[in-house]
C-alpha positions in Angstrom: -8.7 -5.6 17.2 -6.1 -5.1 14.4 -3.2 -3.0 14.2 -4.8 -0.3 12.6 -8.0 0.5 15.0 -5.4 2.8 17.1 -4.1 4.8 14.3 -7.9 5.2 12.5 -8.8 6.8 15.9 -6.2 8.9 15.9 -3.7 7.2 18.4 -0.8 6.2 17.3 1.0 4.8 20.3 0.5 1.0 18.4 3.8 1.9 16.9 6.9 1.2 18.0 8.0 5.1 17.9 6.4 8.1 16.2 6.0 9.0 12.7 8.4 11.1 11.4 7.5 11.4 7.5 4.1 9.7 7.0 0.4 10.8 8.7 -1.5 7.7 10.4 -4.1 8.7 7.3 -1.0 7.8 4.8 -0.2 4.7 6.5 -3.4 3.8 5.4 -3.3 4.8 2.1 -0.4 3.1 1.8 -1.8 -0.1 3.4 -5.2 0.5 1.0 -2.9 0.8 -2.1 -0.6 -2.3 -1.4 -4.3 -4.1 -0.8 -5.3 -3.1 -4.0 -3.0 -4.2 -6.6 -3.1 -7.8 -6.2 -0.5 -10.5 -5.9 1.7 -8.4 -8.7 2.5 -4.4 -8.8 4.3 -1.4 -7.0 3.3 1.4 -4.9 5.8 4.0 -5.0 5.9 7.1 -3.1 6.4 10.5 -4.4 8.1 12.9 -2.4 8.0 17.0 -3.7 9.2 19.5 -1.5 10.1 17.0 1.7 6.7 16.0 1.8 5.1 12.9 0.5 2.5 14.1 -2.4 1.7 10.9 -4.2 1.3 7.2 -4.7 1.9 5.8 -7.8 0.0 2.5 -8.3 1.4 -0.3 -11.0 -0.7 -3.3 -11.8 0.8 -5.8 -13.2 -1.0 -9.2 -14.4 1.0 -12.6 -15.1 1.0 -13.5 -18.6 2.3 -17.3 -17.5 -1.0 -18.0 -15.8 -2.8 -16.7 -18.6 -1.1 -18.9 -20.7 -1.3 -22.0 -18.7 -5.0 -21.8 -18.2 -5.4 -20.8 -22.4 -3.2 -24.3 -22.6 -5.6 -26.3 -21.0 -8.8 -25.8 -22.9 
């Protein structure tokens, strides 16, 4: 069982108190987003109006491991 299966069914008492800004659906987002950019990168949220709209993704890629493996051939 992880921390999530609660919240995907609609139950959110797996958290400490309730949600006050974010749905149970947006902490997953969230969750899926941070997931998906890799060991580098941002996930910002975009509030308009009071209410959270958006998620901004940023990947970023090291250029020093790049270069290290390019040094080695």
């Amino acid at each position: 069982m992880s921390a999530y299966d609660g919240v995907e069914a609609g139950n959110n008492r797996v958290l400490p108190e309730p949600l006050r800004v974010l749905t149970p659906e947006q902490v997953l987002e969230v969750d899926r987003a941070l997931a998906s950019i890799g060991p580098f990168g941002e996930v910002r949220l975009v509030k308009v109006k009071g209410r959270v709209r958006f998620i901004q993704q940023l990947h970023s890629h090291s250029l020093l491991q790049n270069n290290a493996s390019a040094g080695s051939e």
